[in-house]
C-alpha positions as CSV (number, residue, x, y, z in Angstrom):
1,X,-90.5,315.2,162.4
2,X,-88.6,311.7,161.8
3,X,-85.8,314.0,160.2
4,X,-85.0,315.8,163.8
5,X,-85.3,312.2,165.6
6,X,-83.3,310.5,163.0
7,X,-80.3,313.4,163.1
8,X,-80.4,313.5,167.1
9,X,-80.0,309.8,167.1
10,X,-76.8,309.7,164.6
11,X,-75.6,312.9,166.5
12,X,-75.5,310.3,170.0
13,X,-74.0,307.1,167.6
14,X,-71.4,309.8,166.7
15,X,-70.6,310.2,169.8
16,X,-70.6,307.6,171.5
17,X,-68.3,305.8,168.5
18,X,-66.0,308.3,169.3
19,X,-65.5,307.1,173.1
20,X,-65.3,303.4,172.1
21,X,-62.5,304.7,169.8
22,X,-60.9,306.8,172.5
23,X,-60.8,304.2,175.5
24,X,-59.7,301.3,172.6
25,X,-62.4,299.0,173.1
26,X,-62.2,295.4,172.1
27,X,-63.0,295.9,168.7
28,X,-60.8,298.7,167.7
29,X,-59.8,298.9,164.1
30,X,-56.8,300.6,163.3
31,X,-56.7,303.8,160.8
32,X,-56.7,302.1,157.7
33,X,-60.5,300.6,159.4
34,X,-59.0,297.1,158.9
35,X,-58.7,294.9,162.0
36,X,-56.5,294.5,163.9
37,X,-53.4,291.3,162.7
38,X,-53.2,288.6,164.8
39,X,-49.5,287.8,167.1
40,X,-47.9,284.8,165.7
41,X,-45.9,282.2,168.1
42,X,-42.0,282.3,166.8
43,X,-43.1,278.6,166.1
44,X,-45.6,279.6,163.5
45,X,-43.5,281.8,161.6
46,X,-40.7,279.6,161.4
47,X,-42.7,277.2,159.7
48,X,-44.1,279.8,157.3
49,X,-40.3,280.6,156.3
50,X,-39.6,276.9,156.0
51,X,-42.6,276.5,153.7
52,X,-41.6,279.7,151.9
53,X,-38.2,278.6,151.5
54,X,-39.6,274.8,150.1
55,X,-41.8,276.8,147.5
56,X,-39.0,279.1,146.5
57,X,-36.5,275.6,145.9
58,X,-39.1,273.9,144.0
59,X,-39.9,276.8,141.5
60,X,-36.0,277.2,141.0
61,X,-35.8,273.3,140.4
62,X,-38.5,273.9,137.7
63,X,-37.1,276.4,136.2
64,X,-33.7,275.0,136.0
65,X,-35.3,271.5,134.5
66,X,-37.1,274.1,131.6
67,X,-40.1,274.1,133.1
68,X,-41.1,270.1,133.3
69,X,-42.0,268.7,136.3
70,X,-40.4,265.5,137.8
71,X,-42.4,263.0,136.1
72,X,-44.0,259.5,138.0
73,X,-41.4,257.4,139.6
74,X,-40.6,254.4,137.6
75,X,-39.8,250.4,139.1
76,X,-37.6,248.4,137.0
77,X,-38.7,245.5,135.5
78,X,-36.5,243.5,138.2
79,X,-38.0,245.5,141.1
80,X,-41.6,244.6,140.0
81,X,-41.0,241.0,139.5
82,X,-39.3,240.5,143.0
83,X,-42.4,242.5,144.5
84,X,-44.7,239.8,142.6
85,X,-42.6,237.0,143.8
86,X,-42.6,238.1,147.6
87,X,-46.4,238.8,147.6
88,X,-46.8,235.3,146.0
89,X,-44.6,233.9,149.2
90,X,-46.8,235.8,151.5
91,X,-50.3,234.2,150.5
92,X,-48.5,230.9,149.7
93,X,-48.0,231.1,153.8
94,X,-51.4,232.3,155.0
95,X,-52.9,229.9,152.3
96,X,-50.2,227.1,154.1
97,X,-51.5,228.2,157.5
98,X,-55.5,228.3,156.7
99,X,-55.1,224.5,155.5
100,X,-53.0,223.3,158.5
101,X,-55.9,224.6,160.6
102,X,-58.7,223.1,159.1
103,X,-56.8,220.1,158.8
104,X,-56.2,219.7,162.4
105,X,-58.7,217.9,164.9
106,X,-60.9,220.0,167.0
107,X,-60.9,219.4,170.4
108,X,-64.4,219.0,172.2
109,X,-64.4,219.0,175.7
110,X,-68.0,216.6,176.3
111,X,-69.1,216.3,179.8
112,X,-70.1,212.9,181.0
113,X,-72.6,214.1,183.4
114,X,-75.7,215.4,181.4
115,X,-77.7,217.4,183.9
116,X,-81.3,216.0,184.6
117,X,-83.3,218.7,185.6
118,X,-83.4,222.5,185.0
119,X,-82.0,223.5,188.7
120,X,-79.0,221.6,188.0
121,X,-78.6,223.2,184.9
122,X,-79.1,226.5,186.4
123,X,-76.7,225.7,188.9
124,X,-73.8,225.1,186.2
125,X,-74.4,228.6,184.9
């Protein structure tokens, strides 16, 4: 009994597979049954060539090197030691500039006139 029910139903899923396939619905896959590839911009596939192109350059640089990757780039001695000096300029300023202003007064603005009461305070405010 479930063996006629079950064979009428794939009969109708047969079929109506076949008319999705026919009118091209949404989903169609092509004959291979893989979807569909999606449309690149001409903006996206130049920059997939470009990128292609930088890969390809950089194996040929390896190979023509035998292999070895470009190693770490290296600061002369000279280089480090006017970096040092610079930085030590830099803080010897902020340092210069954090003393000068905690050095200087501080100007407080006092108002003669205290207020006496509370409405006269919250009148000020």
């Amino acid at each position: 009994m479930y063996e006629s029910i079950l064979a009428t139903l794939r009969e109708q899923r047969d079929k109506l597979q076949m008319a999705i396939d026919a009118l091209g619905g949404p989903t169609q896959k092509s004959e291979t049954g893989a979807k569909p590839r999606k449309k690149l911009s001409a903006a996206s596939i130049k920059a997939m060539v470009e990128g292609r192109k930088r890969a390809r350059a950089a194996k040929l640089l390896e190979s023509q090197n035998g292999g070895e990757k470009r190693g770490a780039r290296v600061i002369s001695a000279a280089a480090r030691k006017r970096m040092a000096e610079a930085t030590r300029q830099r803080w010897a300023k902020v340092r210069e500039q954090k003393a000068a202003e905690a050095n200087s007064p501080r100007v407080v603005e006092v108002n003669e006139e205290q207020p006496e009461t509370v409405e006269q305070i919250l009148q000020n405010v």
